[in-house]
N, C-alpha and C positions, 0 to 999 in steps of 0.2 A: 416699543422695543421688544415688549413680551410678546406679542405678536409676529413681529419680525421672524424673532426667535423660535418661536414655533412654527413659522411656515418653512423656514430653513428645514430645522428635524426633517417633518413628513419627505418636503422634498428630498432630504436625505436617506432616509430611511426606505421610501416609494421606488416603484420600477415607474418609468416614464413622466411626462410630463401630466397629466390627469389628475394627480391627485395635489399637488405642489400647487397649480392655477386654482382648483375647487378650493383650497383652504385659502389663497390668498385673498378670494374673494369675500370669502364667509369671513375672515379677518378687517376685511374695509368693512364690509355690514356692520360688525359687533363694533369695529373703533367710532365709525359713525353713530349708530345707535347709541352707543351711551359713553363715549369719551368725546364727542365733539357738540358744542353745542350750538343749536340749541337739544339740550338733552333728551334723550329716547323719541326723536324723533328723524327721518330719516333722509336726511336731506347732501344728494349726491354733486350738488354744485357749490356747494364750499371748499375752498381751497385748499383745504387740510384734507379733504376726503380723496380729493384729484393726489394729491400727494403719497396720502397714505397707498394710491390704488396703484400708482407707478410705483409707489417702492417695493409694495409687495411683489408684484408681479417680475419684476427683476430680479430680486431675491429668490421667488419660486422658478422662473427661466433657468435663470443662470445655475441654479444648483442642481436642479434637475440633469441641466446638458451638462455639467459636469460630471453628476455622475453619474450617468450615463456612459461618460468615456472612460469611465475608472472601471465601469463593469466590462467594457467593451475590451480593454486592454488587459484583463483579467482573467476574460473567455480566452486572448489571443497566448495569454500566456501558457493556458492549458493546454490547449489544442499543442500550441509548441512543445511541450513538457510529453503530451501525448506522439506525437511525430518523432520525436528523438526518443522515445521509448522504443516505438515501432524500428525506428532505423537502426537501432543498437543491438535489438530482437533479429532482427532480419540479416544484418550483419555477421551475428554470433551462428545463427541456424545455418546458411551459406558454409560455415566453414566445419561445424560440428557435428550437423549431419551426413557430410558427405564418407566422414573415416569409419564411425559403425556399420551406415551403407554399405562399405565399400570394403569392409571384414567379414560383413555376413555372407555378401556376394561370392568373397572369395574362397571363404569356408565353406560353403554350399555347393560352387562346382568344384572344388578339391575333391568332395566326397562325391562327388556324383562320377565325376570322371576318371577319378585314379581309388575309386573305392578298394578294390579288389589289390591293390598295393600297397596300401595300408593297415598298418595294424591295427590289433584294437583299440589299443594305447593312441597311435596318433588319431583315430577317428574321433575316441572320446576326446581329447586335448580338442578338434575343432568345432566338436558340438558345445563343449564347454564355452568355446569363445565364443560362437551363436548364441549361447544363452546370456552370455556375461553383455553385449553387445546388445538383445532385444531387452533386457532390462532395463538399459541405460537409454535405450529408445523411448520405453514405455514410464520411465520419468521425465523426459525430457517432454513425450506430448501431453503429458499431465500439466506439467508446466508452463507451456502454453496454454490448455484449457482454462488454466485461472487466470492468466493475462486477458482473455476474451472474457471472460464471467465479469475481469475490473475495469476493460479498457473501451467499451461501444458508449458512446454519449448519452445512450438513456437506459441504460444496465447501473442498477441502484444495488447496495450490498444491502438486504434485507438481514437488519439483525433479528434471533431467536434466540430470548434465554438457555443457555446450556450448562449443565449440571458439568462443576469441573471434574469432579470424579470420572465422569463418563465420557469426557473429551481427554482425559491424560490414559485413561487406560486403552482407548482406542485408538490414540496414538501409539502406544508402546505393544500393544498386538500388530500393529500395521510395520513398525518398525521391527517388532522380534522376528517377522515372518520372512524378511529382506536380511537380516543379521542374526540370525540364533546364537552366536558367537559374543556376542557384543550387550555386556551389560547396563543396566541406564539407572545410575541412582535416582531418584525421584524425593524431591520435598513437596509437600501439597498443603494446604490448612486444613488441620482437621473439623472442623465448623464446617457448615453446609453453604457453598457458594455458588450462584448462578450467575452465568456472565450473557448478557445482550451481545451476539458472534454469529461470523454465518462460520458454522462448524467446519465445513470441509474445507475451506479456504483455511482457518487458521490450524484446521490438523496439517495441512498441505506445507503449510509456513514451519513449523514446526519438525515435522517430516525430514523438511529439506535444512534445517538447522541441525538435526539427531543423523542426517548422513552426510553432510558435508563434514562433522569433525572423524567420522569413522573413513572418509575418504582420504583428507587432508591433513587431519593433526595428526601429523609423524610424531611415535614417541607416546603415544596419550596411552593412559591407563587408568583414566579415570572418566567418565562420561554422565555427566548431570543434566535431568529436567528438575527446575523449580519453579514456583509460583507462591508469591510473598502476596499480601494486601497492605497497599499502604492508603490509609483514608478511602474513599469510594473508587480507587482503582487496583485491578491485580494485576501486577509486576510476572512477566512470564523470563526465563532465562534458561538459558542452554550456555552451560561453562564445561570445558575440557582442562586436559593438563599438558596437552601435546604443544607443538614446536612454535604455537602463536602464529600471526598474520604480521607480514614485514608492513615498515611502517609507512612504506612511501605510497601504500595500495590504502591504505585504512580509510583512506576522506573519499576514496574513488570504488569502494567496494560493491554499495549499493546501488552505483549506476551501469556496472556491467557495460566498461568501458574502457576497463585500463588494458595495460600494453599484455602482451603476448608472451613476453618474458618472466612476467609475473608469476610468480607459483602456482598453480590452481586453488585453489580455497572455494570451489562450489561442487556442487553435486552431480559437477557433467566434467565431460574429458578435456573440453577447452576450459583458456583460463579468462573468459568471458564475463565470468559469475551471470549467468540467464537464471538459474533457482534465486540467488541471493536477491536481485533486483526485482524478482519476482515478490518476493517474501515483503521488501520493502513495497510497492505497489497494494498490497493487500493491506498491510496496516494503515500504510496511509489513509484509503479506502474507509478503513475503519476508524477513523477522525486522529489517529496516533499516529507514533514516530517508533522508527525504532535505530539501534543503537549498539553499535560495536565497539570493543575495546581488546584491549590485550593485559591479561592477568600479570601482578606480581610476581607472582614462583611460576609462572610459566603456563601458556596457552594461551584460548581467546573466552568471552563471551560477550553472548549475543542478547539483546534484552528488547522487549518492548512490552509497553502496560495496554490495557485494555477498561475501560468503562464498567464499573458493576451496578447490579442493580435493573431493575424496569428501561426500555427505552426506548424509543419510536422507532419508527423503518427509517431508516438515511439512504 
């Protein structure tokens, strides 16, 4: 039975069938050799050795092909998890690129064609909308580019230790430079921490956490990055005081999928959330979760932890 039992494991633990058959064998050997007698010798036509050599080998078949179809069904669930990513992306792009498009387009030949009738006043109003318009461009294809960095089948998140000092302050240069207006209290440990991260990806997550509530929470006048340690993981959070996330979008926030009516709550003009599900795709990525709510005195925040410490490439 202790035999048994061990060729199950390997078979379980193994890809394919190669290693489940190799041990069930070297199992009949060892039961023959010195559990069946006559002892430590090696004798394959005794009845008990025929038995032991069928049981094994069922045991190793059969769990092998089992799970085999548990990994099988595993991959299919990805790929799907992946394809409804894509279709939700594709979906949201279709409707969200076409309105910037299609304000720059028309602030571009306003000026070109009726320059000379316009003031200075209205020329500036339409370059400002040109600029307000390519900015919101140029997060949205940021946006996408880390969906491509998480989502090709053999695109690995190589972790690299990052000094947290040095990932929140280049967070909040990146963010003062898009909001000079807009203050960001900051908690950090003062202890020296390094976290195994692929940096741009999680300044990216972040980013789009630190403008989503400067777009969406109506009301807010208060704007927090923290990072706590609790046992070998750092707690990262993004809390505001503004108007909160209505409740019936909160379970559907991260798949950038809910309805149209919904209030905006991301970092783009539709109310898609493409940055939010984004941000979720990258932790996940990063072996974590991450995690929305809505405060007591009023607002949201946003949380996921991270791994500290040394760690292999994933």
């Amino acid at each position: 039975m202790i035999f048994v039992f061990g060729v199950f494991l390997i078979s379980l633990k193994t890809h394919g069938y190669c290693y489940g058959i190799v041990s069930a064998v070297l199992s009949v050997f060892a039961v023959n050799f010195a559990f069946t007698y006559p002892y430590y010798t090696l004798d394959f036509f005794v009845e008990e050795s025929i038995l032991s050599a069928i049981i094994m080998l069922v045991v190793a078949v059969s769990t092998s092909t089992l799970n085999s179809r548990i990994r099988d069904q595993e991959n299919l669930r990805a790929e799907s998890e992946k394809e409804r990513m894509r279709g939700n992306l594709l979906r949201a792009i279709s409707h969200d690129l076409r309105t910037p498009l299609t304000s720059i387009y028309g602030s571009a030949s306003t000026l070109i064609s009726k320059r000379n009738a316009l003031s200075e006043g209205q020329q500036l109003k339409l370059l400002g909308e040109i600029q307000e318009d390519s900015e919101w461009l140029i997060r949205m294809v940021e946006n996408l580019l880390a969906v491509t960095r998480i989502d090709g089948a053999k695109v690995k998140i190589v972790k690299t230790p990052i000094v947290l000092d040095e990932l929140i302050d280049s967070v909040l240069m990146k963010f003062s430079k898009k909001h000079p207006n807009q203050k960001v209290i900051t908690q950090i440990p003062a202890e020296f921490v390094d976290i195994p991260m692929d940096s741009i990806l999680i300044e990216q997550v972040l980013l789009n956490f630190l403008e989503n509530a400067v777009f969406h929470a109506k009301g807010m006048t208060e704007l927090k990055l923290s990072v706590s340690l609790a046992g070998d993981k750092a707690v990262f959070e993004v809390a505001d005081n503004g108007c909160g996330i209505p409740e019936e979008i909160l379970d559907k926030i991260f798949t950038g999928c809910y309805k149209k009516s919904a209030a905006p709550i991301d970092g783009t003009r539709s109310n898609m959330g493409i940055g939010i599900s984004v941000c979720a795709a990258i932790i996940k990525a990063h072996g974590s979760e991450i995690f929305v709510e809505n405060r007591k005195g009023g607002g949201a925040v946003f949380r996921f932890s991270l791994a500290r410490g040394c760690d292999d490439e994933q």
